[in-house]
C-alpha positions as CSV (number, residue, x, y, z in Angstrom):
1,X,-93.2,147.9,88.8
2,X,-96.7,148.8,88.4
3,X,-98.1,151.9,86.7
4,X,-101.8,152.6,86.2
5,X,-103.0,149.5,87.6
6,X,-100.6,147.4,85.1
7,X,-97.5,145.8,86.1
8,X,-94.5,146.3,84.0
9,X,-91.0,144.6,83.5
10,X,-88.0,145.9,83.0
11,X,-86.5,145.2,79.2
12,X,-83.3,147.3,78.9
13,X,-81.7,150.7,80.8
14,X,-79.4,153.0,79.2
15,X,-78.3,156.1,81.3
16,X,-80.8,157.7,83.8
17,X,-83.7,156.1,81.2
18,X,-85.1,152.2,82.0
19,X,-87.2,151.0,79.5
20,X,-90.1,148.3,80.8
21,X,-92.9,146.3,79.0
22,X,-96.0,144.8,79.9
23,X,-95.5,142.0,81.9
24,X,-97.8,139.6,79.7
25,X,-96.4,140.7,76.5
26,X,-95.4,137.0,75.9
27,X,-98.9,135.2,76.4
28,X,-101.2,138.2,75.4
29,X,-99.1,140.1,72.8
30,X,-99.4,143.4,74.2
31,X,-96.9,146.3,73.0
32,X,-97.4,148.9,75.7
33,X,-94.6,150.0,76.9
34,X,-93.0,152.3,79.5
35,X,-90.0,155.0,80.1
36,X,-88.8,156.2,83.3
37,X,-86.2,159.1,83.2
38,X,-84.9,159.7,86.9
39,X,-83.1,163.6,86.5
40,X,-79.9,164.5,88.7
41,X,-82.5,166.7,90.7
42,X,-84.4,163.6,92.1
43,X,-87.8,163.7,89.8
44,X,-88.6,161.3,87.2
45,X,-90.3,161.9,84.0
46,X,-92.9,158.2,83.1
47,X,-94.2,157.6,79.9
48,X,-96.3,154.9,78.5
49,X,-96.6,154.2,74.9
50,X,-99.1,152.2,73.2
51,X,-102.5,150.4,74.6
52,X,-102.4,147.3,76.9
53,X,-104.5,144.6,74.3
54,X,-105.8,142.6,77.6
55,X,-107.8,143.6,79.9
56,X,-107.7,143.6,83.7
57,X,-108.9,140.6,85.3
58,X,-109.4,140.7,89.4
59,X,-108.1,137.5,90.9
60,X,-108.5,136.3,94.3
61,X,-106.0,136.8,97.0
62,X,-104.9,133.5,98.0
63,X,-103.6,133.4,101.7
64,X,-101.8,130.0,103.5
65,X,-104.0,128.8,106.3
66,X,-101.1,130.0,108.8
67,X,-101.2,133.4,107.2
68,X,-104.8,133.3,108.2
69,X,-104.2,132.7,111.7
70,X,-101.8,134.6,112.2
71,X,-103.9,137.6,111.1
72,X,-107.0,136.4,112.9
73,X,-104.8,136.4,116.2
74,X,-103.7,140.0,116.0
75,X,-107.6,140.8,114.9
76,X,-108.7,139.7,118.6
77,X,-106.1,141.0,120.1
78,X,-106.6,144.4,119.0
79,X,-110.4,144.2,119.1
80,X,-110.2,143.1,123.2
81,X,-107.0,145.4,123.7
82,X,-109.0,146.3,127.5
83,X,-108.8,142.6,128.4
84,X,-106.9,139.3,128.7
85,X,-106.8,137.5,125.8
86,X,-105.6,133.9,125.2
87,X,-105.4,132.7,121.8
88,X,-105.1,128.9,121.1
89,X,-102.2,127.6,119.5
90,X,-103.3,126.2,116.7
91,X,-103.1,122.2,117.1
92,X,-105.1,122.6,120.2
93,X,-107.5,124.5,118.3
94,X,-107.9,121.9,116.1
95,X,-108.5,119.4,118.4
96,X,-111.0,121.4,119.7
97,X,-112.8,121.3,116.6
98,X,-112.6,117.7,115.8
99,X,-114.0,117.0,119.5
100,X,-117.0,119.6,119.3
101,X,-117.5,118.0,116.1
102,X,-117.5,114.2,117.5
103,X,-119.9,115.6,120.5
104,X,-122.3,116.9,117.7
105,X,-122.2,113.6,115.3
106,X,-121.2,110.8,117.7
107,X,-117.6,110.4,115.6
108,X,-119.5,108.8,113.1
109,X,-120.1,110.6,109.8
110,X,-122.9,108.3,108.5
111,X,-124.8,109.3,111.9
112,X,-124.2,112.8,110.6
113,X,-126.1,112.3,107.4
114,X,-129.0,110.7,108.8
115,X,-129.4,114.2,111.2
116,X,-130.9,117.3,110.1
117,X,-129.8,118.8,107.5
118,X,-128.2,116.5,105.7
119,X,-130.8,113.7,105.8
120,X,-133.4,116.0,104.1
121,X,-134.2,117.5,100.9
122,X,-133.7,121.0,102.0
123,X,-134.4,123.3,104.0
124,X,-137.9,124.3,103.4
125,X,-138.7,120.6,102.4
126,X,-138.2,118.5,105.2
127,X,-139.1,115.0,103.3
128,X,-136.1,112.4,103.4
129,X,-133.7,112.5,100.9
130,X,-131.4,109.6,102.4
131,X,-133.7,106.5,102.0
132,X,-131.8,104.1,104.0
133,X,-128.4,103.7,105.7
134,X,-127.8,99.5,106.2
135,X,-125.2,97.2,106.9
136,X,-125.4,93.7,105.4
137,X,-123.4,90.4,105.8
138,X,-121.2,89.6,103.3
139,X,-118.1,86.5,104.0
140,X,-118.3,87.4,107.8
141,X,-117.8,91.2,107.0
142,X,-120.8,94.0,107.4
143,X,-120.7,95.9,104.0
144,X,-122.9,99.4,104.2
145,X,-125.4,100.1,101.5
146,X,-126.5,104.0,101.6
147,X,-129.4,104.6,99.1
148,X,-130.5,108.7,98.1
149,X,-132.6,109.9,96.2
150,X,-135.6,112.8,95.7
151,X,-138.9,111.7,97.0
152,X,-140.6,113.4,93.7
153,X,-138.6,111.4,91.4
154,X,-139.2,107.7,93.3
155,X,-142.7,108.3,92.8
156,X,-141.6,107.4,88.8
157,X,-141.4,104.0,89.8
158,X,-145.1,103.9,90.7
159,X,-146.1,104.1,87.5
160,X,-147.5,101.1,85.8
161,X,-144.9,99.2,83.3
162,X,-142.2,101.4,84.2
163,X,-139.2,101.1,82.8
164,X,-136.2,100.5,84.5
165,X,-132.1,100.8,84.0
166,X,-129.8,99.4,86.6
167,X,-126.2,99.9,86.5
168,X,-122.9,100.7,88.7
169,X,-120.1,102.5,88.7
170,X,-117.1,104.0,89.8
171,X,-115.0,106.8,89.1
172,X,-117.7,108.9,90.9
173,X,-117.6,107.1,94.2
174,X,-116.7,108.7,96.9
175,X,-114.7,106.9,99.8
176,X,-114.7,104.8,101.6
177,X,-117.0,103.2,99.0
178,X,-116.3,100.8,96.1
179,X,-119.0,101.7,93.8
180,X,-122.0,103.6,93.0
181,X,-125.4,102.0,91.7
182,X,-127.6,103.5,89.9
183,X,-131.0,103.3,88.9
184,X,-132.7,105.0,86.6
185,X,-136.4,105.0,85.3
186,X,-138.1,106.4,82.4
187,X,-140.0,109.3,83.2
188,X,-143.2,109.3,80.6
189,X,-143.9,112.9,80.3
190,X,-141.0,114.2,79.2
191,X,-139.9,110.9,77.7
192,X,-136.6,110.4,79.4
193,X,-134.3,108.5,81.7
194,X,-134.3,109.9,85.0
195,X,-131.5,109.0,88.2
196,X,-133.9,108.1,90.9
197,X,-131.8,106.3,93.2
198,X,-127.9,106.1,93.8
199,X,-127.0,103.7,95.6
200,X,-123.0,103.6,97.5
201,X,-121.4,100.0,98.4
202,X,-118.6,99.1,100.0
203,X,-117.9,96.0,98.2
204,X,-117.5,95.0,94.1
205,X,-116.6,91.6,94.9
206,X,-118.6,88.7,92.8
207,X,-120.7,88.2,95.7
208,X,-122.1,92.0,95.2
209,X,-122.4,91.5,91.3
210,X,-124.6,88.3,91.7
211,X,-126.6,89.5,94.4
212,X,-126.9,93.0,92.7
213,X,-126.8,93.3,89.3
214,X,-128.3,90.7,87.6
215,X,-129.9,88.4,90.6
216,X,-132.9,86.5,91.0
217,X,-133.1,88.4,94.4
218,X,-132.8,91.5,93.1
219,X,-135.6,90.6,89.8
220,X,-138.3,88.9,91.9
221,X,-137.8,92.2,95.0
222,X,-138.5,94.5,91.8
223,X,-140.9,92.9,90.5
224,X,-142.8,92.0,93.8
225,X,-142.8,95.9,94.7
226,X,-143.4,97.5,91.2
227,X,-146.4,94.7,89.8
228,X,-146.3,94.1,85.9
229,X,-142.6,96.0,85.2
230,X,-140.3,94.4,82.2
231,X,-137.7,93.6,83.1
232,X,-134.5,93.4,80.9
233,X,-131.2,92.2,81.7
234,X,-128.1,93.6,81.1
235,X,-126.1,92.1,78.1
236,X,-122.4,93.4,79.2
237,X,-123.0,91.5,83.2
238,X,-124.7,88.4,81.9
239,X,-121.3,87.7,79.9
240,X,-119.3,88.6,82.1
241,X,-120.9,86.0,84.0
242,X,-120.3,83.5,81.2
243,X,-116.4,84.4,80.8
244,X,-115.8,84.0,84.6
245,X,-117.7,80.6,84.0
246,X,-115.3,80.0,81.2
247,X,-112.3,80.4,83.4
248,X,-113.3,78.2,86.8
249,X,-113.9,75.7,84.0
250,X,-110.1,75.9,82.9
251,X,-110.5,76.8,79.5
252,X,-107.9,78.6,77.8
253,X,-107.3,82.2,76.5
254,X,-108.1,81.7,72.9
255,X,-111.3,79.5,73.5
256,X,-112.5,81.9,75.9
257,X,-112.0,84.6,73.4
258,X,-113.8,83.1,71.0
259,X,-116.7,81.9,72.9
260,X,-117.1,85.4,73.8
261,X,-116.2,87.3,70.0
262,X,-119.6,88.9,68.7
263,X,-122.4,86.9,67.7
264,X,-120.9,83.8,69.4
265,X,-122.3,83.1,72.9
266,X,-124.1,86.4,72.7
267,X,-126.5,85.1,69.3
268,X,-128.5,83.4,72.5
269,X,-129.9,86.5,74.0
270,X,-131.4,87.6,71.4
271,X,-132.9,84.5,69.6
272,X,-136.4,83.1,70.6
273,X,-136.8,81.3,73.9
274,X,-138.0,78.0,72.8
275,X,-134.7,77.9,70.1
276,X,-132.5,78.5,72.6
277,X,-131.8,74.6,73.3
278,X,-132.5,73.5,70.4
279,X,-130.8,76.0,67.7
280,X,-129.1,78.3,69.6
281,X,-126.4,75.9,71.2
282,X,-125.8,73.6,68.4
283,X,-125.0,77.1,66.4
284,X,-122.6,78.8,69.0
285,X,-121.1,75.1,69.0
286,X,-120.7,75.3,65.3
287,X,-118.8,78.2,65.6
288,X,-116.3,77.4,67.9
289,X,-113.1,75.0,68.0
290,X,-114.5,72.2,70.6
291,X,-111.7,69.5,69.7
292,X,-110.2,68.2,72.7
293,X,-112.0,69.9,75.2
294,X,-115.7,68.0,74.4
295,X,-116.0,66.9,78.4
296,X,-115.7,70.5,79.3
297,X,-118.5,72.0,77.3
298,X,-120.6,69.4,78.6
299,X,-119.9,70.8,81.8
300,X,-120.2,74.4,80.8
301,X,-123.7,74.0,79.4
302,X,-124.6,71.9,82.0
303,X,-123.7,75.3,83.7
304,X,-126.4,77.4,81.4
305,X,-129.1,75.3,81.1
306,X,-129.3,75.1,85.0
307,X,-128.3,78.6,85.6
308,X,-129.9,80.7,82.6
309,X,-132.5,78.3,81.9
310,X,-133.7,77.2,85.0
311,X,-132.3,80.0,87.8
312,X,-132.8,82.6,85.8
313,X,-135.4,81.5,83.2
314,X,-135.5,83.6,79.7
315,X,-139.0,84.9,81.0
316,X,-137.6,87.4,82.8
């Protein structure tokens, strides 16, 4: 029952007298407590004992969407009681949403965002915020790139020497999207990393990595737009690279492991360019078990020296 705007359960009755409690005695703690006396004659005689030690709290009603019909129905039928009034059932009323809705935005929901007012900042600032909306070709397939970001904070990658931080993701990518990239540049005033672009694909294959992440494309396009940027490659990618080299090549589980345990492989990335061939292999090799497998380093640094030396030179 409910007394005073607090809600009570019943504990124990004995004669014409029940005996209740607060109904959130077991998570709160509270001891208040009530007594209801019902007399032969008909009245009652209520007391409540103690203080409630929680307070009140206000909570949402929560209604079922057919509740909410249901009560919207009998709202227009009493409001239009002088005149005939056909409610939709509510599948068809439904499908008359979903069409209105194709009508306005083509079925498409990507057309959608490039309309007002999704496809700009806001509502007083009518500068896009969706900076393009692509398809490209990928193993016969069209892939969709959809790039955002704030006009105010691309104008970070203007400056000169800026600094940049490319990465993806994806536990915050929404469907029907793979992955998110992100880039991020350093904003100098306030001496921070700011998200400038993000950047939704629909593919994480190896194509999209090598094309992406850490590509010659993707270097020479930065560098051709934002003149005399440094640009630094991402340690994690570039051996992941060299692992997925490691397996086309056959090797096993325990050389790959340790070709890629710390300060292995990894010692050339941060050595001096010119040592690279001439110090820095002949160390990693030194630290690794090469017996039986002599041909297939050959091969593998074959691999480097025409992929990390030559495709993507050190200078970058």
């Amino acid at each position: 029952m409910k007394f005073n705007g607090h809600r009570y359960i019943v504990n124990t009755k004995r004669g014409p007298t029940t005996y209740y409690q607060c109904s959130t005695y077991r998570s709160s703690g509270c001891k208040c407590k009530l007594n209801v006396k019902i007399f032969d004659s008909g009245g009652s005689d209520v007391r409540e004992t103690g203080e409630h030690s929680y307070r009140v709290q206000e909570s949402a009603t929560v209604l079922r969407p057919g509740r909410i019909w249901d009560r919207v129905t009998r709202e227009l039928s009493a409001k239009y009681q002088s005149q005939a009034v056909k409610v939709l059932v509510r599948d068809e009323a439904i499908n008359s949403f979903n069409y209105t809705r194709r009508q306005a935005g083509g079925g498409d929901v990507y057309r959608q965002i490039e309309t007002l007012p999704a496809v700009v900042v806001s509502e007083s600032d009518d500068r896009s915020f969706v900076q393009f909306n692509l398809f490209y070709e990928n193993f016969g397939e069209r892939q969709r790139i959809l790039g955002m970001g704030h006009p105010d904070l691309i104008c970070l990658l203007m400056y000169p020497g800026a600094s940049l931080f490319i990465d993806a993701t994806y536990s915050i990518t929404p469907r029907p999207f793979q992955q998110t990239l992100v880039i991020m540049a350093h904003d100098p005033a306030y001496d921070v990393y700011i998200s400038v672009l993000t950047i939704l694909l629909e593919a994480k294959d190896e194509r999209n990595y090598r094309h992406v992440l850490h590509g010659a494309a993707l270097i020479k396009g930065v560098r051709d737009q934002f003149p005399g940027i440094h640009v630094i490659g991402c340690l994690f990618h570039w051996k992941q690279a060299i692992r997925r080299k490691l397996v086309d090549l056959r090797f096993s589980a325990n050389q790959i492991s340790e070709a890629m345990a710390p300060g292995v492989l990894d010692v050339l990335a941060v050595i001096a360019r010119d040592e690279i061939r001439t110090k820095g292999i002949p160390y990693a090799m030194s630290l690794m078990s090469t017996k039986g497998c002599a041909q297939l380093w050959t091969r593998f640094w074959d691999y480097f020296i025409r992929t990390w030396m030559t495709m993507f030179p050190p200078t970058f």
